[in-house]
Gaussian input, Z-matrix of N, CA and C with variables (Angstrom, degrees):
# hf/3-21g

backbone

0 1
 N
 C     1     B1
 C     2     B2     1     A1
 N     3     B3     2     A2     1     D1
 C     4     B4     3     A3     2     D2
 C     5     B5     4     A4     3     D3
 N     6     B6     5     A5     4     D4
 C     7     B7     6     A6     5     D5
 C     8     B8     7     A7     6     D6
 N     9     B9     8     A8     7     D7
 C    10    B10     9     A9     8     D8
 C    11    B11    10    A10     9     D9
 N    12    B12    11    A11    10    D10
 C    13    B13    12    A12    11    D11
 C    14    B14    13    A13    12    D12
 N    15    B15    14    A14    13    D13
 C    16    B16    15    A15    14    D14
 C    17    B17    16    A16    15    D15
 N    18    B18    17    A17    16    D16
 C    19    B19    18    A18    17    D17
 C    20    B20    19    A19    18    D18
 N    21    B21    20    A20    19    D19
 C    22    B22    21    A21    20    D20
 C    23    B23    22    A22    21    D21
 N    24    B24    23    A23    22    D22
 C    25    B25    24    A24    23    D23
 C    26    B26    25    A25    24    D24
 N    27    B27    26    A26    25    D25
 C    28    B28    27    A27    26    D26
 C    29    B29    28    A28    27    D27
 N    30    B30    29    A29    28    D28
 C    31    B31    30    A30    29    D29
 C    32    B32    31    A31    30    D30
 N    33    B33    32    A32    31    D31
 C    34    B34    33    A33    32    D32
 C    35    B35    34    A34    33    D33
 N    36    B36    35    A35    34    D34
 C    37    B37    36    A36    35    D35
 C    38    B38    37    A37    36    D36
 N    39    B39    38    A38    37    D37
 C    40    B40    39    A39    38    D38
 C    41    B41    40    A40    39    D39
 N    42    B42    41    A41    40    D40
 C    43    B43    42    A42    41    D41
 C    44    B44    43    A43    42    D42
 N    45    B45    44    A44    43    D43
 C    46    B46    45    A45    44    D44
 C    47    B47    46    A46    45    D45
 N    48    B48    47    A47    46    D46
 C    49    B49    48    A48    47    D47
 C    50    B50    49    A49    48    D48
 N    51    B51    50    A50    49    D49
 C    52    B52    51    A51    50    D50
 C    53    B53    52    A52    51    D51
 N    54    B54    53    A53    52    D52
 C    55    B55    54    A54    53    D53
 C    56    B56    55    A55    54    D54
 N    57    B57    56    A56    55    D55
 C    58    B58    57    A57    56    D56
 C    59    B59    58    A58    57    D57
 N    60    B60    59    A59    58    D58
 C    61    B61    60    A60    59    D59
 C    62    B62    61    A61    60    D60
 N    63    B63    62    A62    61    D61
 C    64    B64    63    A63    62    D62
 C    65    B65    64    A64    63    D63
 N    66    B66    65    A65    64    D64
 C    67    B67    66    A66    65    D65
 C    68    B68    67    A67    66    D66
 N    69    B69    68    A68    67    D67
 C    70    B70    69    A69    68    D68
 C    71    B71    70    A70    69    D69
 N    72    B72    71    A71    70    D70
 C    73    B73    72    A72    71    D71
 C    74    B74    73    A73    72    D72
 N    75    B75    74    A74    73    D73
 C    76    B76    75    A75    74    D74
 C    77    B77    76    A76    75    D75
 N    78    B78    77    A77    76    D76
 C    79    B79    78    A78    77    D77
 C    80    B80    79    A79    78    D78
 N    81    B81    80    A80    79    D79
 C    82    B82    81    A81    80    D80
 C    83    B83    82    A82    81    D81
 N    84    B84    83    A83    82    D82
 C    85    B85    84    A84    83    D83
 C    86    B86    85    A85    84    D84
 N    87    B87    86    A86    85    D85
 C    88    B88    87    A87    86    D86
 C    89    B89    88    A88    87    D87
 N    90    B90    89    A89    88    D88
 C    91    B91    90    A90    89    D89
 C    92    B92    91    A91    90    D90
 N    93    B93    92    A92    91    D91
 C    94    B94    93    A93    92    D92
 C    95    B95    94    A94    93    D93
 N    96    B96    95    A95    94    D94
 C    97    B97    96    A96    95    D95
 C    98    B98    97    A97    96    D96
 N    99    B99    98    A98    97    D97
 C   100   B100    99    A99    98    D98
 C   101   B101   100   A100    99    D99
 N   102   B102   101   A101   100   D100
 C   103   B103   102   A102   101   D101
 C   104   B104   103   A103   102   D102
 N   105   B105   104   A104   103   D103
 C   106   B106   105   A105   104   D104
 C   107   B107   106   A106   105   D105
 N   108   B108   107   A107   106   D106
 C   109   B109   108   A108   107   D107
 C   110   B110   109   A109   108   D108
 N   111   B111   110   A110   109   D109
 C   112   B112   111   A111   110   D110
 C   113   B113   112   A112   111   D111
 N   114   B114   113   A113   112   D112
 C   115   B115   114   A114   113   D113
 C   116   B116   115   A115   114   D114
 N   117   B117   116   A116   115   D115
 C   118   B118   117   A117   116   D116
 C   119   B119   118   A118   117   D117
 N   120   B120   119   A119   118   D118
 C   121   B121   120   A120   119   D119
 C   122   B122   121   A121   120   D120
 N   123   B123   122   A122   121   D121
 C   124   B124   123   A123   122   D122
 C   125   B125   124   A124   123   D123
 N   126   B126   125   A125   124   D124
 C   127   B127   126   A126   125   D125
 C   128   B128   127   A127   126   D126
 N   129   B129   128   A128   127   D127
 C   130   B130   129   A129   128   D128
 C   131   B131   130   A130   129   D129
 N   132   B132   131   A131   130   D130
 C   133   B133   132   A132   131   D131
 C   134   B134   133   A133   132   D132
 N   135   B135   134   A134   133   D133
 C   136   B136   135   A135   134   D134
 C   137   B137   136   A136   135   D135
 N   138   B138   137   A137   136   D136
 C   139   B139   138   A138   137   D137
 C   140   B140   139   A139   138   D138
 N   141   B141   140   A140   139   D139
 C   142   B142   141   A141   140   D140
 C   143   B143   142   A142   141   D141
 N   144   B144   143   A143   142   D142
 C   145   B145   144   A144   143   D143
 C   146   B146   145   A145   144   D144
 N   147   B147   146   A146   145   D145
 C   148   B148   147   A147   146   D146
 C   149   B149   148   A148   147   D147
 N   150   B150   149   A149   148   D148
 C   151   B151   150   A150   149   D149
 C   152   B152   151   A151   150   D150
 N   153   B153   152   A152   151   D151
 C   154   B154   153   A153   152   D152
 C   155   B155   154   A154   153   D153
 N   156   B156   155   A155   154   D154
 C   157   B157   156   A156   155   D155
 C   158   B158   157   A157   156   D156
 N   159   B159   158   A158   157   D157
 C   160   B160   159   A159   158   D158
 C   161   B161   160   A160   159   D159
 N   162   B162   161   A161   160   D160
 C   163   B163   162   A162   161   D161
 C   164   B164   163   A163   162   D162
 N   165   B165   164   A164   163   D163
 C   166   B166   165   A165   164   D164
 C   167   B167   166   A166   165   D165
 N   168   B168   167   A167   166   D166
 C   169   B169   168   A168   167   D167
 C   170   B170   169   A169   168   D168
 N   171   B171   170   A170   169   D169
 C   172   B172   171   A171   170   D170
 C   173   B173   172   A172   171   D171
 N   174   B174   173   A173   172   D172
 C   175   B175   174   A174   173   D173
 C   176   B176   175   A175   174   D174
 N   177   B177   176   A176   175   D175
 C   178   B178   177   A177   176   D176
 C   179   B179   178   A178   177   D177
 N   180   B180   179   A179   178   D178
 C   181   B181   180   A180   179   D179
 C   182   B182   181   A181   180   D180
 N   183   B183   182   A182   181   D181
 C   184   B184   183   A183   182   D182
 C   185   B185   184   A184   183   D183
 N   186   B186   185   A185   184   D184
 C   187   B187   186   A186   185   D185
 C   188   B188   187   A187   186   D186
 N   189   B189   188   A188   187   D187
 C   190   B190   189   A189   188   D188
 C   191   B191   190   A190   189   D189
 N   192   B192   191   A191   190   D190
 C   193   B193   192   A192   191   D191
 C   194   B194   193   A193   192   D192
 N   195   B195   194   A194   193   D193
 C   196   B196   195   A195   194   D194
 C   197   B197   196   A196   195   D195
 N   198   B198   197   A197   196   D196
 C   199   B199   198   A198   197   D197
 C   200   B200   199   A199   198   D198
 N   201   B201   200   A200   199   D199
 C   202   B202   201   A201   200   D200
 C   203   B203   202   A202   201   D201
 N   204   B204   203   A203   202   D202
 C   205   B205   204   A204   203   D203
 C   206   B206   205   A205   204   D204
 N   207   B207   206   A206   205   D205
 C   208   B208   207   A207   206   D206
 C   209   B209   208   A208   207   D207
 N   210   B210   209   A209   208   D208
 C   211   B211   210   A210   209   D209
 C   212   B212   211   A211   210   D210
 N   213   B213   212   A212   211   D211
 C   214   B214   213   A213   212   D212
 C   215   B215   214   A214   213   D213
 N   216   B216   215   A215   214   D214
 C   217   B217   216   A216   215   D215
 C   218   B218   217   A217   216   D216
 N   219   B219   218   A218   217   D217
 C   220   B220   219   A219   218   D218
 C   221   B221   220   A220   219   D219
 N   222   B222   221   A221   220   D220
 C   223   B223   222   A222   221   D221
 C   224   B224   223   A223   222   D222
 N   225   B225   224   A224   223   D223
 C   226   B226   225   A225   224   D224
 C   227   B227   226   A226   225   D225
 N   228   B228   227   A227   226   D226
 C   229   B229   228   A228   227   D227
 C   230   B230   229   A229   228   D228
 N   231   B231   230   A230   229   D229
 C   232   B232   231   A231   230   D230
 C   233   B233   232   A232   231   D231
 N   234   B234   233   A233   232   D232
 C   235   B235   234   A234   233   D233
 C   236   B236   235   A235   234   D234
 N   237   B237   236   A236   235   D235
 C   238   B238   237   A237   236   D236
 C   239   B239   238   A238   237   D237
 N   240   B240   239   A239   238   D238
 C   241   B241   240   A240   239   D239
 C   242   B242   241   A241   240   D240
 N   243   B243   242   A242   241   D241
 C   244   B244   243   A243   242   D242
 C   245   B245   244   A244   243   D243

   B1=1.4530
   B2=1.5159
   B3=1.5364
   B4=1.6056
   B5=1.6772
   B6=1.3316
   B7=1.4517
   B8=1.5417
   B9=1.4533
   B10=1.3615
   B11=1.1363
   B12=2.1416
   B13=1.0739
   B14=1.7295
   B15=0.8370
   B16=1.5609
   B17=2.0237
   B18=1.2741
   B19=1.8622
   B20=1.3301
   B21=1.4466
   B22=1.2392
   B23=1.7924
   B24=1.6188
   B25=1.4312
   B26=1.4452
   B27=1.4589
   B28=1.7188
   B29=1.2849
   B30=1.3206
   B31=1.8084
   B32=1.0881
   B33=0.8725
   B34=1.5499
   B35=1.3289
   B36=1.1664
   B37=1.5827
   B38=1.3147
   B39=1.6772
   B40=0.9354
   B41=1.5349
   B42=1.3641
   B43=1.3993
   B44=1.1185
   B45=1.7373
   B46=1.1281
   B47=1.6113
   B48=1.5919
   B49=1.2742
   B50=1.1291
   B51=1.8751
   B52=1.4407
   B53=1.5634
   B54=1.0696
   B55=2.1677
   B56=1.6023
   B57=1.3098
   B58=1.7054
   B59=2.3123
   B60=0.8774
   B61=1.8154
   B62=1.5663
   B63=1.3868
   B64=1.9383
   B65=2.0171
   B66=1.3305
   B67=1.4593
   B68=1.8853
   B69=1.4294
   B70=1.2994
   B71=1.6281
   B72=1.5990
   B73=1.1075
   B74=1.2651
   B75=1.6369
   B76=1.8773
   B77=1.1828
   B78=1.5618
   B79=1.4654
   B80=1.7477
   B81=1.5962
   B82=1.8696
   B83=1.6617
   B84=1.3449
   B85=2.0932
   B86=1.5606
   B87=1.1976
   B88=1.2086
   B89=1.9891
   B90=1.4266
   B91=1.0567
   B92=1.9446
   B93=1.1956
   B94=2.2336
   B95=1.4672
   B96=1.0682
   B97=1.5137
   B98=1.6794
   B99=1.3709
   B100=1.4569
   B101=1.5802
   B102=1.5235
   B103=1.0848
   B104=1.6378
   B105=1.2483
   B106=1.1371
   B107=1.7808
   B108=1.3553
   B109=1.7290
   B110=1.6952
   B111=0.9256
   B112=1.7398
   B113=1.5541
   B114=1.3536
   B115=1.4037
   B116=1.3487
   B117=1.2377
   B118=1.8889
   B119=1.3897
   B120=0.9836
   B121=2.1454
   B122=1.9751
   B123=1.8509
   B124=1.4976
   B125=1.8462
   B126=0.7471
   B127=1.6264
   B128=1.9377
   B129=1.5727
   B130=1.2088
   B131=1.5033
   B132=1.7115
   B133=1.3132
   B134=1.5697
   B135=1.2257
   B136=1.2781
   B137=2.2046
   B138=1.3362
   B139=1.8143
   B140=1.7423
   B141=1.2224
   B142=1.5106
   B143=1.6223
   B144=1.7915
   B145=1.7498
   B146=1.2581
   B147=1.5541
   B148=1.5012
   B149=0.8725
   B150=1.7195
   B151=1.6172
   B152=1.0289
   B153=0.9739
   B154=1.8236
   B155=1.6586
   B156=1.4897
   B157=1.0909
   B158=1.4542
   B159=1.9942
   B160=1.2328
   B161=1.5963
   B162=1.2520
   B163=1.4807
   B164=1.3149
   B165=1.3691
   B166=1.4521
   B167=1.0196
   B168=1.5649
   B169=1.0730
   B170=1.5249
   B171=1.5694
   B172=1.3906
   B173=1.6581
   B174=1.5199
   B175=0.9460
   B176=1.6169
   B177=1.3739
   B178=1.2061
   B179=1.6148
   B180=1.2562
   B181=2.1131
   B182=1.5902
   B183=1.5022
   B184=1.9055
   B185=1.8394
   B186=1.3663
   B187=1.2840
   B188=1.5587
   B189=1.5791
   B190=1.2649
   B191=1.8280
   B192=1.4202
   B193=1.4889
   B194=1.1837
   B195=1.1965
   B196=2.0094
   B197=1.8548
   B198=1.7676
   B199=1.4736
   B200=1.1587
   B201=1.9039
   B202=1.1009
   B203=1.6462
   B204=1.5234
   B205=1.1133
   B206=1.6216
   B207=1.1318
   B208=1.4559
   B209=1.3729
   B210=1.1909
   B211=0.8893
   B212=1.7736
   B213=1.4948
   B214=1.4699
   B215=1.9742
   B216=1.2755
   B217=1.6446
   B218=1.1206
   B219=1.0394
   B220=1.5001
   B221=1.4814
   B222=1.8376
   B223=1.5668
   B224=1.3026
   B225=1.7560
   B226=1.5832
   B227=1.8350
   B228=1.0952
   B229=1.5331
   B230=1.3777
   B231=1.4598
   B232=1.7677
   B233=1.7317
   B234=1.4498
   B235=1.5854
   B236=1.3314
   B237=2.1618
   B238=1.2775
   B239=1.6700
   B240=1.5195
   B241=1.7657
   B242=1.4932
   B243=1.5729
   B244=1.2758
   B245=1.7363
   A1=108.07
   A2=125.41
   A3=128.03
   A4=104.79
   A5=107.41
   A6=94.47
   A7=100.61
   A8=125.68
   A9=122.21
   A10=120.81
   A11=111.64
   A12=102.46
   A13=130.15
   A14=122.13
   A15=137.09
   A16=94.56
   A17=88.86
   A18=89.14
   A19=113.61
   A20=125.84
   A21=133.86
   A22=138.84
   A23=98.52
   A24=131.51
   A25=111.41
   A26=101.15
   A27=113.66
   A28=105.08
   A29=120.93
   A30=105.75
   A31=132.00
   A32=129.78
   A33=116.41
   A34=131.81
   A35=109.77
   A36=120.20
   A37=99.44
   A38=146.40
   A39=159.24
   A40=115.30
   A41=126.27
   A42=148.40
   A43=113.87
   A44=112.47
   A45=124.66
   A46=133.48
   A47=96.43
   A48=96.75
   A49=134.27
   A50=107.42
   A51=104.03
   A52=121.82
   A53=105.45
   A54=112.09
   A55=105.64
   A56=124.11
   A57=125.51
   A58=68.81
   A59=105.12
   A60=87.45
   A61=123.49
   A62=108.72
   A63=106.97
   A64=81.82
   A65=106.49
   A66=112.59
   A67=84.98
   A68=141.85
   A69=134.71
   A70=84.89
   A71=141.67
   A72=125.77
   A73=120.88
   A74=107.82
   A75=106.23
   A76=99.97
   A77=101.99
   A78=112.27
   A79=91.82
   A80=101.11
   A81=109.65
   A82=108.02
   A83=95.72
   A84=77.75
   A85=113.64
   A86=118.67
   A87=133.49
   A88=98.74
   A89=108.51
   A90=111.75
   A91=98.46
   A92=91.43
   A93=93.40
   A94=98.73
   A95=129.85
   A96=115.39
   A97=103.44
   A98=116.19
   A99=133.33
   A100=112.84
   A101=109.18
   A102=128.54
   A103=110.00
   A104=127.57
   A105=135.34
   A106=121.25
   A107=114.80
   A108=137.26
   A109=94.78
   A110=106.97
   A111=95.20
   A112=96.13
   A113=121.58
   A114=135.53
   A115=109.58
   A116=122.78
   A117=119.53
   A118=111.58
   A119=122.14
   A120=128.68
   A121=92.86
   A122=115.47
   A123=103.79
   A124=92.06
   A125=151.58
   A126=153.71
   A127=99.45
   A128=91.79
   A129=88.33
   A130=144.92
   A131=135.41
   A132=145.99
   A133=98.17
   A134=138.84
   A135=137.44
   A136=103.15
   A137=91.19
   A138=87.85
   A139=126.35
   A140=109.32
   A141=107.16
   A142=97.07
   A143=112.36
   A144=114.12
   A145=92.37
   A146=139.38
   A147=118.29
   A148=118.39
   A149=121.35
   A150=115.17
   A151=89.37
   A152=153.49
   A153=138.91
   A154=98.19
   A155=104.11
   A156=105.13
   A157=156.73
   A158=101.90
   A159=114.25
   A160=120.58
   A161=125.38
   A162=135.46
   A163=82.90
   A164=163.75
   A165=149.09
   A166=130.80
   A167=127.41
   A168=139.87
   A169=131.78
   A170=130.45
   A171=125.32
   A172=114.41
   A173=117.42
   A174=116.48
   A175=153.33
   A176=137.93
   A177=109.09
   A178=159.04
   A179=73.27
   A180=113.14
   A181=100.96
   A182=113.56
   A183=110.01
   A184=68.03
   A185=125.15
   A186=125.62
   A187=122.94
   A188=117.97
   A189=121.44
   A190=98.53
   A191=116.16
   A192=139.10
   A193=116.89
   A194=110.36
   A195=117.43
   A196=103.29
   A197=115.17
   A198=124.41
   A199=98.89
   A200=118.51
   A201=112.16
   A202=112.12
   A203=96.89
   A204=114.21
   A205=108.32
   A206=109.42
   A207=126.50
   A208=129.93
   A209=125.71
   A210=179.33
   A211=93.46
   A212=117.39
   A213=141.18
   A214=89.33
   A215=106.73
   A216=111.73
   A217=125.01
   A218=123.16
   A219=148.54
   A220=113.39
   A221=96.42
   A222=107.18
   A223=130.00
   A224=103.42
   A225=115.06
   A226=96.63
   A227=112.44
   A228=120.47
   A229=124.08
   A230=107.81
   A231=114.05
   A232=95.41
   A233=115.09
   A234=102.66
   A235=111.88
   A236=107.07
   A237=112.23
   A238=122.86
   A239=93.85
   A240=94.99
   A241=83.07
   A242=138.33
   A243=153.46
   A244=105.16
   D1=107.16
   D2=-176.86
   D3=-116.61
   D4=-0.14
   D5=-169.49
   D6=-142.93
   D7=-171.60
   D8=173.04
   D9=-81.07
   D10=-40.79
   D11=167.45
   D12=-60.11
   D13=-21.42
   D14=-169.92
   D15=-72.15
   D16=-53.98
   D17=-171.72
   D18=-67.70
   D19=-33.26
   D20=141.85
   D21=-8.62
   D22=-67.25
   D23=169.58
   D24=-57.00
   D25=-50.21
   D26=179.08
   D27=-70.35
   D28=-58.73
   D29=154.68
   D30=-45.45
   D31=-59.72
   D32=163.89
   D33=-53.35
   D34=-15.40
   D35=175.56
   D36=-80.29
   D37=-51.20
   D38=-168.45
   D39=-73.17
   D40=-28.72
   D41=164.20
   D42=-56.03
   D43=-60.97
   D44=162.84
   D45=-42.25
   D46=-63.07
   D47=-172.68
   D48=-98.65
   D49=-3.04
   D50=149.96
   D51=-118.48
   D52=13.25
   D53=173.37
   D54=-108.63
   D55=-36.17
   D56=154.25
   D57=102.36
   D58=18.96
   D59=152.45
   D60=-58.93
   D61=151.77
   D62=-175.48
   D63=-81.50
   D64=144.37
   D65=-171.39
   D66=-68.69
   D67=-39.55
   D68=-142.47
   D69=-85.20
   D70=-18.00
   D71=177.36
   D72=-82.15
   D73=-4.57
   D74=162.94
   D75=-83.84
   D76=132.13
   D77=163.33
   D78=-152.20
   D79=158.02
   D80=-179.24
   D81=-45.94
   D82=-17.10
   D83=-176.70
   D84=-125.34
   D85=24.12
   D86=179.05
   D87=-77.83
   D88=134.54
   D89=-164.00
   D90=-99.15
   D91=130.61
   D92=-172.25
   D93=-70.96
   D94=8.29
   D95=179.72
   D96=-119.42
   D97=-77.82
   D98=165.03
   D99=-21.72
   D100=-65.49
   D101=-146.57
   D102=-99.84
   D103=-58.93
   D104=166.32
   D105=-87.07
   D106=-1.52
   D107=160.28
   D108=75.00
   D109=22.58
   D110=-176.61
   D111=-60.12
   D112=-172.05
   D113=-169.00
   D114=-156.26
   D115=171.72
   D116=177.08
   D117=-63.00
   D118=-29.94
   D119=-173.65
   D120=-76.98
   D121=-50.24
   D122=-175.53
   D123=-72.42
   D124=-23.96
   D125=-175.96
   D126=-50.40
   D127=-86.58
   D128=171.39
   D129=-55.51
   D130=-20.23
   D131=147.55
   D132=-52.19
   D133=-50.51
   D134=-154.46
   D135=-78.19
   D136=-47.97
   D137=155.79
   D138=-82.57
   D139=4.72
   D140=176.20
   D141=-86.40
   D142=-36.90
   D143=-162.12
   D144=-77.78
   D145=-42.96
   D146=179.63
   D147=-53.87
   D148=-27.82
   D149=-174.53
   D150=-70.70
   D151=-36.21
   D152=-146.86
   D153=-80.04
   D154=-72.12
   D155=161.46
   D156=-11.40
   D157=-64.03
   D158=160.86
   D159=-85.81
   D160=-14.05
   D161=-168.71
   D162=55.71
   D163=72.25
   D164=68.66
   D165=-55.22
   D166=142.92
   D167=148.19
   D168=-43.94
   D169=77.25
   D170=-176.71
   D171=-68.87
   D172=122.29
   D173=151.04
   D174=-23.49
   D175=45.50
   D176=-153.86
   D177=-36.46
   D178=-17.09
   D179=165.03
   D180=-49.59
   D181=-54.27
   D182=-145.47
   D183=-76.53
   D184=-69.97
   D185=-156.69
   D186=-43.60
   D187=-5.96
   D188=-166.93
   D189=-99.12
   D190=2.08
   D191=173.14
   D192=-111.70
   D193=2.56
   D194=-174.07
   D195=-97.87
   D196=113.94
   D197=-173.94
   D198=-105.52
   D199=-65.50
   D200=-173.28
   D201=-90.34
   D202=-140.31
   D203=-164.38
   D204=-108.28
   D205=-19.99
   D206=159.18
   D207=-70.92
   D208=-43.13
   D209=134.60
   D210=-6.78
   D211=-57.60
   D212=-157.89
   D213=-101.64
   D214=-41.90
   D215=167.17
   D216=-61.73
   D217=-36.86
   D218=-172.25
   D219=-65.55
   D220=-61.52
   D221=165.59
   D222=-57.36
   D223=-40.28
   D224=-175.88
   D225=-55.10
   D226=-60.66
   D227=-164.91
   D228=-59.69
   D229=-20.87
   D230=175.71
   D231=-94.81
   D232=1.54
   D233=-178.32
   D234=-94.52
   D235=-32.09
   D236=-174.02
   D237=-97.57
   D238=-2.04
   D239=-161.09
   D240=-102.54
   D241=-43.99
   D242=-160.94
   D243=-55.24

């Protein structure tokens, strides 16, 4: 993942294939709670798979500020490009 679009895809790939989201309901302003119904238990699995993913360490701090879906992009990208 080097770019936003790329971290994006991987989100959405990950939305998809382990939250059973329709991939066309990720979009940058779709809200992970409201909008896509995630909950605090899908919150936390969803920062355990980036770790896997990125082999970084996610903060739980930045994630306790993460609404949308951008938001979750935003973080991924100052964790992997940084």
């Amino acid at each position: 993942m080097k770019n936003r679009e790329q971290i994006l895809e991987t989100l959405t790939k990950i939305l998809v294939d382990e939250f059973e989201i329709e991939a066309n309901n990720v979009t940058l302003n779709a809200s992970l709670y409201d909008e896509l119904d995630l909950d605090s238990i899908d919150a936390v699995d969803l920062v355990i798979k980036l770790q896997q993913i990125t082999g970084k360490k996610i903060n739980p701090d930045t994630f306790k500020s993460v609404r949308t879906v951008d938001d979750v992009v935003s973080a991924i990208e100052a964790l992997v490009i940084a």
